[in-house]
Residue frames as qw, qx, qy, qz and C-alpha x, y, z in Angstrom:
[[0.436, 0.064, -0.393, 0.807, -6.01, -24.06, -1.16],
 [0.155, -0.837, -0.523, -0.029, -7.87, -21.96, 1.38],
 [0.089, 0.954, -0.053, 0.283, -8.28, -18.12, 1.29],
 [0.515, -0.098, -0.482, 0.702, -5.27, -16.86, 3.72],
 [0.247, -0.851, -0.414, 0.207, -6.85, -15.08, 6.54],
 [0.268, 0.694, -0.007, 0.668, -6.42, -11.25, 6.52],
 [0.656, -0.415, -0.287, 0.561, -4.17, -10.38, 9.45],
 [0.114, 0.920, 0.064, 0.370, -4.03, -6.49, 10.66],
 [0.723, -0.164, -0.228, 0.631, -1.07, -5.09, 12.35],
 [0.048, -0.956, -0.031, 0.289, 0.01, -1.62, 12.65],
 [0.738, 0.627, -0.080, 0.234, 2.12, -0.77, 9.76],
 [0.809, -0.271, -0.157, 0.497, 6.25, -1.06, 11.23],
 [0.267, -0.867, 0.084, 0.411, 8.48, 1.93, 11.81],
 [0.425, -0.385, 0.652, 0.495, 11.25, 0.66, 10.11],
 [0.342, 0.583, 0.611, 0.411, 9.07, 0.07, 6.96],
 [0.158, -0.884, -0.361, 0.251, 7.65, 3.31, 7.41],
 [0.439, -0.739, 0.368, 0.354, 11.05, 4.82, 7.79],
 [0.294, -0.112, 0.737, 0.598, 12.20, 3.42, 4.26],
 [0.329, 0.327, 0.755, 0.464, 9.19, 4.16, 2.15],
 [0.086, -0.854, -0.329, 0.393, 8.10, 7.79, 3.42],
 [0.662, -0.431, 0.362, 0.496, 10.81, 8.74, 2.46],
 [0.292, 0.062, 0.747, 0.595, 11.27, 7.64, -1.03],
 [0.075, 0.741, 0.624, 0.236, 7.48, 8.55, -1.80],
 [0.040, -0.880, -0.140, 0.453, 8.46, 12.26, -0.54],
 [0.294, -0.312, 0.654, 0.623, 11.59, 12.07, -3.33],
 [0.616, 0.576, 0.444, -0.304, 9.39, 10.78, -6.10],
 [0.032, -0.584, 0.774, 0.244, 12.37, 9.69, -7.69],
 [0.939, 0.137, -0.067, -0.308, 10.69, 7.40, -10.62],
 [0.460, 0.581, -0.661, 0.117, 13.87, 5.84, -10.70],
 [0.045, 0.266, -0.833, 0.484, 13.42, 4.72, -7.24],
 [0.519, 0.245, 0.583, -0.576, 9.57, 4.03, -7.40],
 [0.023, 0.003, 0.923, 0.384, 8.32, 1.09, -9.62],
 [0.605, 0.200, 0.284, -0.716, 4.78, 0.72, -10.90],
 [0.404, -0.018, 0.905, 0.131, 3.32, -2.36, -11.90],
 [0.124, 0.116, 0.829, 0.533, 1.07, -2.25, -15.03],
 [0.462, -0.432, -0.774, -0.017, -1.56, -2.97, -13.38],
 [0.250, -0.661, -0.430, 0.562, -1.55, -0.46, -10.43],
 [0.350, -0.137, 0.407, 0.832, -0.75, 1.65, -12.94],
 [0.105, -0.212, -0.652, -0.720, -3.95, 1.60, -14.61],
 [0.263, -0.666, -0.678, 0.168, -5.89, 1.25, -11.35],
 [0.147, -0.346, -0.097, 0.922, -4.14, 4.79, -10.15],
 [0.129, 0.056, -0.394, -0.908, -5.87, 6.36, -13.57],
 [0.399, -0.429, -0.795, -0.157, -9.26, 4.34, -12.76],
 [0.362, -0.612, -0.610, 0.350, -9.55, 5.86, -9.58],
 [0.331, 0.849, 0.278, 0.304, -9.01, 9.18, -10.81],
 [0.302, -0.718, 0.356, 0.517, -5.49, 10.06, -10.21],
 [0.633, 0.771, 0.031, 0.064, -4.04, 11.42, -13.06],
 [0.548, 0.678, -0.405, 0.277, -0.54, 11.77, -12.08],
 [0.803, -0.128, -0.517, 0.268, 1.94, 9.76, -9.81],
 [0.206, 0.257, -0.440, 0.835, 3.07, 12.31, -7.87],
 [0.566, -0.391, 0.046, -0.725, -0.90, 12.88, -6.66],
 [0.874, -0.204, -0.421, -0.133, -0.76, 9.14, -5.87],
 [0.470, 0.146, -0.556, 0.670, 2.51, 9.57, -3.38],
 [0.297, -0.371, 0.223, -0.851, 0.48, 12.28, -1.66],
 [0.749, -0.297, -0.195, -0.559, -2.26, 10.32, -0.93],
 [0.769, 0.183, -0.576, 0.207, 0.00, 7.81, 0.29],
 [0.371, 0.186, -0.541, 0.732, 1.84, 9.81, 2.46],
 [0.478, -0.512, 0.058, -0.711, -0.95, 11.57, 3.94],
 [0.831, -0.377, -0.204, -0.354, -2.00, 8.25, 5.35],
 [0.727, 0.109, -0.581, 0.350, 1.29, 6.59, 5.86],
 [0.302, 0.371, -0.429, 0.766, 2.20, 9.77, 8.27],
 [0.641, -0.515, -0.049, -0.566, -0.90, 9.08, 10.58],
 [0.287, -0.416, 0.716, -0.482, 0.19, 7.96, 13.90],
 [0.458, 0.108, 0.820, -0.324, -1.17, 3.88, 14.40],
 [0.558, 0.389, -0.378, -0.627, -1.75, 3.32, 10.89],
 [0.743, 0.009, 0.665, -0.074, -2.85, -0.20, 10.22],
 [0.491, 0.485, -0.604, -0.397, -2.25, -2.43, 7.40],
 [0.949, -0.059, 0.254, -0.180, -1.89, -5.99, 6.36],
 [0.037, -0.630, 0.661, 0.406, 1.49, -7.35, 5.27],
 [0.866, 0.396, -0.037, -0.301, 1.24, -9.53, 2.40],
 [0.391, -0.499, 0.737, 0.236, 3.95, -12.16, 2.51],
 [0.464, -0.321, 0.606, 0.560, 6.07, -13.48, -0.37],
 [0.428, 0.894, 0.088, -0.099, 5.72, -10.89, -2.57],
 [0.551, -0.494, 0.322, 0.590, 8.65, -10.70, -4.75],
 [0.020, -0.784, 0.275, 0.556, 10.23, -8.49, -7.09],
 [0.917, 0.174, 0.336, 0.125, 9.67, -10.16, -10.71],
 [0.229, 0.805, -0.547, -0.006, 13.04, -8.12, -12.06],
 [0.132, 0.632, -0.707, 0.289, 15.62, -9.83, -9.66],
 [0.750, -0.102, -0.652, 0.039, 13.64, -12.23, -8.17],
 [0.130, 0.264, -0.532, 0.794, 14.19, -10.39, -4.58],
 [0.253, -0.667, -0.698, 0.061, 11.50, -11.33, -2.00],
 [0.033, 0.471, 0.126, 0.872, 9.86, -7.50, -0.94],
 [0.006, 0.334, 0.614, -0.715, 8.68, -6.33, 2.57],
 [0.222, -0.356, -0.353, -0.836, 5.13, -5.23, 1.27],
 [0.085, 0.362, 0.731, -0.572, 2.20, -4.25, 3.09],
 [0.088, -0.510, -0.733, -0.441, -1.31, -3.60, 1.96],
 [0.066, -0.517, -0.737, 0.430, -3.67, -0.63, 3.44],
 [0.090, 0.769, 0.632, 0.040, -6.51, 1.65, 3.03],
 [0.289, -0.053, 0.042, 0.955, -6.05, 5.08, 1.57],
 [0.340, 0.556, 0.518, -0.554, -8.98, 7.48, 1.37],
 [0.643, 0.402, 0.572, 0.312, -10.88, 7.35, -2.07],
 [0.323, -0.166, 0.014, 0.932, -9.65, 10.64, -4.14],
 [0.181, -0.410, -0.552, -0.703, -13.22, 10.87, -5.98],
 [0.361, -0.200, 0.529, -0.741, -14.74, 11.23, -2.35],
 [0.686, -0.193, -0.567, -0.414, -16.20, 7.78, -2.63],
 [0.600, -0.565, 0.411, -0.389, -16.78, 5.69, 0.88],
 [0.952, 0.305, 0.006, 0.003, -15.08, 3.15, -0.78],
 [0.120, -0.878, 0.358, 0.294, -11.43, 3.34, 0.13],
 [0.596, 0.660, -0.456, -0.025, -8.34, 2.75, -2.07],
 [0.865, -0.442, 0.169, 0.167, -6.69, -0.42, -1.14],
 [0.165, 0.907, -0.388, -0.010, -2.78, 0.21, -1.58],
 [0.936, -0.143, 0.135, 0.293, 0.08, -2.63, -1.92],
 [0.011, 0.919, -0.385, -0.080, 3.45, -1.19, -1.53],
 [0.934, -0.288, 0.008, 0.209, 6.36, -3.36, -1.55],
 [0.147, -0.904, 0.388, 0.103, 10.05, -2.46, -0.45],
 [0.860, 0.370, -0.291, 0.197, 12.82, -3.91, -1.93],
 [0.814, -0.553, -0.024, 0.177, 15.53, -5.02, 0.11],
 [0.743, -0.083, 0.182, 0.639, 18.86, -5.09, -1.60],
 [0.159, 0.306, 0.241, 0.907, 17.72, -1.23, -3.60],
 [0.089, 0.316, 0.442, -0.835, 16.44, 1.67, -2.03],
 [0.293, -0.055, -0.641, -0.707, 13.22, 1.17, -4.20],
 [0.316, -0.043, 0.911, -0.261, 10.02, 0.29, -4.06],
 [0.036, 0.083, 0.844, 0.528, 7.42, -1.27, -5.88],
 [0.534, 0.259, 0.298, -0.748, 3.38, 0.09, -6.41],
 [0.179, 0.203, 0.963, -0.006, 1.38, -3.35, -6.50],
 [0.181, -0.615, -0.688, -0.341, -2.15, -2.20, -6.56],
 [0.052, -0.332, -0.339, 0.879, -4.33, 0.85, -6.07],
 [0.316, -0.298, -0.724, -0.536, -7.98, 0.24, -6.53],
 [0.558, -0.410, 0.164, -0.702, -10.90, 0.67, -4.73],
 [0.134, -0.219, 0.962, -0.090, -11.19, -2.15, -2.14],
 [0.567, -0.022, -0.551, -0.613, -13.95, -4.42, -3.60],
 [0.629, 0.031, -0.776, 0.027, -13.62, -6.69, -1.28],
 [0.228, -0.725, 0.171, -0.627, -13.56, -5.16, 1.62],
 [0.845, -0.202, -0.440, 0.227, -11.71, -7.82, 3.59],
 [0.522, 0.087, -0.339, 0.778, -9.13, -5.37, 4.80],
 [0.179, -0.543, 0.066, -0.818, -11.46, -2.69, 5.66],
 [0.880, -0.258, -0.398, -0.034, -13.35, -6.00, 7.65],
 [0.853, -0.300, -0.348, 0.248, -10.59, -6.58, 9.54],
 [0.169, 0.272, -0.304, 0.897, -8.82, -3.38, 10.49],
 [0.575, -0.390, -0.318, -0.645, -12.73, -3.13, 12.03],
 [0.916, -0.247, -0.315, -0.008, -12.67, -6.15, 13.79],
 [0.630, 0.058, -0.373, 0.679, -8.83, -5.32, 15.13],
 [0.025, 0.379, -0.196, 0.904, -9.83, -2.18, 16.45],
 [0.753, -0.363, -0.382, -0.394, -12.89, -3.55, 18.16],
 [0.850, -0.128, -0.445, 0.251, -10.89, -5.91, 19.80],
 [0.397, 0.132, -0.382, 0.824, -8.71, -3.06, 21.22],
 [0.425, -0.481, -0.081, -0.763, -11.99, -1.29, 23.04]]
């Protein structure tokens, strides 16, 4: 199967608008963490979830924020497919490496779910948020 290309967008309102929101609340009840992001957060040297919302929000609340949605991502509780999007948070250790972030909203519950928050190794998304902005010049 080949890679799936990494498509940049500007990150929707309406997302936006549902997951600001919830990260300002920091209402674990209403914010899931996956294992896995879980341990990246403490890798990258956040130490507590509330520092990780900040960091979030800083970026989320920047005007023309880009990202990459990441279709069918779903929700292995309920089995609910999840509006998620993927993008670049600065790194909190002041590396030049940013933190790549995978959010996903749940549909049917005002929830959502923290996928991954690691440094981006890859640097596909940083690649193409590059390349999209380019294009707009």
């Amino acid at each position: 199967m080949p890679a799936r290309k990494t498509v940049v967008a500007p990150l929707p309102q309406h997302w936006l608008d549902a997951v600001i929101p919830i990260l300002e609340r920091g209402d674990p009840a209403s914010i899931l963490w996956t294992g896995r992001a879980q341990r990246e957060m403490s890798a990258a040297g956040i130490q507590f979830n509330w520092d990780a919302y900040e960091l979030c929000l800083q970026v989320l609340r920047s005007p023309g924020m880009l990202g990459e949605q990441i279709p069918g991502m779903v929700d292995e509780r309920d089995d609910t497919l999840c509006e998620t999007w993927a993008f670049l948070c600065p790194h909190p250790l002041g590396l030049k490496i940013p933190l790549y972030v995978k959010i996903a909203l749940h549909g049917s519950r005002v929830h959502l779910v923290m996928i991954s928050m690691h440094t981006d190794h890859s640097g596909k998304l940083l690649e193409a948020i590059r390349a999209f902005l380019k294009k707009k010049t």
